[in-house]
C-alpha positions in Angstrom: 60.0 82.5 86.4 61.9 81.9 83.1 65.6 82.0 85.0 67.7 83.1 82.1 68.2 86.6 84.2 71.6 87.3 82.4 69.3 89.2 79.7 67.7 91.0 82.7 63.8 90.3 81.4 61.6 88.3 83.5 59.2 85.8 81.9 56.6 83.8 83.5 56.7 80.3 82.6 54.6 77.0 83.6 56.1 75.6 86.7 58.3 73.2 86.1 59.6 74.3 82.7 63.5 74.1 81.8 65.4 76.9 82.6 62.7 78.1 85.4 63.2 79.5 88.7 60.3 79.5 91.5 60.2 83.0 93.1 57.8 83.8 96.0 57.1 87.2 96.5 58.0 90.0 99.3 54.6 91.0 100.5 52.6 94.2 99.7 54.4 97.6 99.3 53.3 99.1 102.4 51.1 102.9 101.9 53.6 105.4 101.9 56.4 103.4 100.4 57.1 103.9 96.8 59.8 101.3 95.2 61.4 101.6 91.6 63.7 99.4 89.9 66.4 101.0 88.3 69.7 100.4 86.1 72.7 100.3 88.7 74.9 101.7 86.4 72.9 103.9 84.5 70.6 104.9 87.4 67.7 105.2 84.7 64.1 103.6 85.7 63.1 99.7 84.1 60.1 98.3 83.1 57.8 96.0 84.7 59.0 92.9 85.0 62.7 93.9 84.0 65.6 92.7 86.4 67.9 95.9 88.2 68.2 97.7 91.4 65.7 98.0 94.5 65.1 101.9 95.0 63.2 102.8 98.1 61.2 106.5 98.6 59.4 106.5 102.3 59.2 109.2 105.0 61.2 106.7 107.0 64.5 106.8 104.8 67.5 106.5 107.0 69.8 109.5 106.0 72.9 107.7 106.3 74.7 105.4 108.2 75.6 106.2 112.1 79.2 105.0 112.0 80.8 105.3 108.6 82.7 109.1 108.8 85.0 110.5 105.7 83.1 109.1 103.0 79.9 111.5 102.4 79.6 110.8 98.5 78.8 107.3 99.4 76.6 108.4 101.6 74.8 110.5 99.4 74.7 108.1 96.5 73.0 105.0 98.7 70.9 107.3 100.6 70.1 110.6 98.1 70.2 108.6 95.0 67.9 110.4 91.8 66.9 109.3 88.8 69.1 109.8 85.3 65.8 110.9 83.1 61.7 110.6 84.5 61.2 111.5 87.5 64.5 113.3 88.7 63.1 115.4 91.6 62.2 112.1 94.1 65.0 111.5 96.5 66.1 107.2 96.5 67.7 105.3 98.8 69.5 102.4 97.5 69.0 99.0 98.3 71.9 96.9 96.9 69.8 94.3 96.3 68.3 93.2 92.7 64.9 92.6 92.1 61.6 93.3 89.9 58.1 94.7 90.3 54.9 92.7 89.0 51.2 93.4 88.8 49.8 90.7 90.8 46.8 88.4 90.1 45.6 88.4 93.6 43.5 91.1 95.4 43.6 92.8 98.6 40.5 93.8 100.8 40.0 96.5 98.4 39.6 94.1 95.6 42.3 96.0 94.2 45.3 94.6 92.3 48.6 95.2 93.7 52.5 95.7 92.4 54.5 92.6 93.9 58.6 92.5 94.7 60.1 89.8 94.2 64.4 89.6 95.3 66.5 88.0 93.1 69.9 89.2 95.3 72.6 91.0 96.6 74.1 93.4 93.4 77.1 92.5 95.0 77.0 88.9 94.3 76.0 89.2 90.4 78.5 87.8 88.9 80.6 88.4 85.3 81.1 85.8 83.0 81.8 85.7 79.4 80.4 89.3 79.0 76.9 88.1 80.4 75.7 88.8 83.9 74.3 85.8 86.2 72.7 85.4 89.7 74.1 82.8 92.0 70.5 81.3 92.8 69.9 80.6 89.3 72.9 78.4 89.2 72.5 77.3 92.7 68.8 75.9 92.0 69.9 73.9 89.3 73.1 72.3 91.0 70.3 71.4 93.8 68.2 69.7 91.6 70.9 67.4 90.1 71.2 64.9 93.3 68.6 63.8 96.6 72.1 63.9 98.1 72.8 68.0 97.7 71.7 69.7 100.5 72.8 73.3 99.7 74.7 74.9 97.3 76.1 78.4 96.8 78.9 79.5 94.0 81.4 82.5 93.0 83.9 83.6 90.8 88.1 83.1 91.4 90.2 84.4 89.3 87.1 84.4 86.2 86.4 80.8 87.1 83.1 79.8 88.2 83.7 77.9 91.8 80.7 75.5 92.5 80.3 74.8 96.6 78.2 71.9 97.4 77.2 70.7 100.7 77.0 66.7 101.1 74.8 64.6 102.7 76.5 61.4 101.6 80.1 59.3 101.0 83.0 60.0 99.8 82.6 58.4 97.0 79.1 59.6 96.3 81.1 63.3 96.2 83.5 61.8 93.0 80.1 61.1 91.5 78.7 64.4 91.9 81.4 66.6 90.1 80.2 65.1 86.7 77.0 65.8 87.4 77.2 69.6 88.7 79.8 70.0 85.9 76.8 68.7 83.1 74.2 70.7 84.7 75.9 74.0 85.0 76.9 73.7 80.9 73.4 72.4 80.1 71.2 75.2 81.6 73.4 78.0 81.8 76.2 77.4 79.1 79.0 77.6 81.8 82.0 76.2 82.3 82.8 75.3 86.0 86.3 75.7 86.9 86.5 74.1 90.2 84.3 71.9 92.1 84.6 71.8 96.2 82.5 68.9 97.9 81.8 69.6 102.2 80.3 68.9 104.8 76.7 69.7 106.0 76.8 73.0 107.3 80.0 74.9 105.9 78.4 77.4 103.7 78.0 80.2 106.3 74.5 81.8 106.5 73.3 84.9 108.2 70.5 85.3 110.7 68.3 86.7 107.9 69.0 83.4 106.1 71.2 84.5 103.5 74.1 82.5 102.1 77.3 84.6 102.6 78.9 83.8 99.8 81.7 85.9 99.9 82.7 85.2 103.6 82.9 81.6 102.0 84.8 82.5 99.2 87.4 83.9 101.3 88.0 80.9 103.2 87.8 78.9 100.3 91.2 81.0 99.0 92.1 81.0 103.1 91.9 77.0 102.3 90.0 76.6 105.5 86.9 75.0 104.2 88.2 70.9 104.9 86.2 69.8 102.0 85.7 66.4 101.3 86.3 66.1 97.8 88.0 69.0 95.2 87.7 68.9 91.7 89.9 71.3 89.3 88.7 72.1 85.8 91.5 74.3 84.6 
């Protein structure tokens, strides 16, 4: 997948090729289940192969959440979501999570072709930056790439500075030769500016139990300044 997301359009691309993303998909809509992709802001339905929010219709949508009281037009907007223009009638609940829908290449036992998901992230997590929108992974993936020694990445925005977290398997010294190097990559491919680089230990960025980076819980203890990192670099 061509990664340059921010234009939300999805390409395929030869693996391998600059700018490119590998993306594995979710499985087979189950019968029953009928997904859309749709503009968060607009609510109005995208194309194949177009970049926006996970709708869900199925005759097992929760009808709102058991412990949140007071707040019923949030309710009613995640759970009894419509469509601006098309289909306006079917009831949506909303994901929060972006995505997009493919026509797969591969069968099933029908010999039948079949729509594939594929999640990009949380909606959440998108991030703002010089009027463009971007997708931590995308950035993440190439940080990664730049050095054997990077064993996980995740980033966010302070303050409209990009903040670059990278998880060390190394020296200290091997951490004063990696902010060049995540600085370089970060302009190269996406055409960012990275306004601070933070260098830690294995193991800081906190993950869920689905395997999900939580990259706001580490944002807040990056401001909370309880992160101990080995190395932090300031491009202000």
């Amino acid at each position: 997948m061509d990664n340059s997301s921010s234009r939300d359009k999805v390409r395929l691309v030869e693996r391998g090729s600059p700018h490119s993303l590998p993306l594995m998909e979710s499985g087979k809509i189950l019968p029953g289940v009928r997904i859309i992709i749709a503009n968060p802001e607009t609510k109005g339905p995208m194309g194949e192969s177009h970049l926006g929010e996970i709708w869900v219709h199925s005759g097992h949508n929760a009808s709102g959440y058991f412990t949140v009281y007071g707040d019923e037009a949030l309710q009613s907007d995640h759970f009894n979501s419509r469509l601006s223009f098309g289909d306006t009638q079917t009831v949506w609940a909303r994901t929060g999570y972006l995505g997009f829908l493919r026509r797969t290449e591969l069968t099933d036992a029908s010999g039948e072709r079949h729509d594939a998901l594929y999640v990009v992230g949380a909606l959440e997590e998108a991030m703002e930056l010089r009027g463009m929108r971007y997708h931590p992974i995308d950035i993440e993936t190439s940080v990664i790439r730049t050095h054997k020694s990077i064993t996980e990445c995740a980033v966010f925005t302070w303050t409209n500075l990009l903040v670059v977290v990278v998880e060390l398997d190394g020296s200290e010294q091997e951490a004063l030769d990696l902010v060049p190097l995540v600085t370089n990559v970060v302009l190269e491919e996406h055409y960012l500016i990275v306004g601070v680089v933070v260098v830690v230990d294995i193991g800081v960025i906190p993950i869920n139990s689905r395997g999900e980076k939580q990259r706001m819980h580490l944002r807040d203890g990056f401001l909370a300044d309880q992160l101990d990192p080995i190395y932090v670099a300031y491009n202000m």
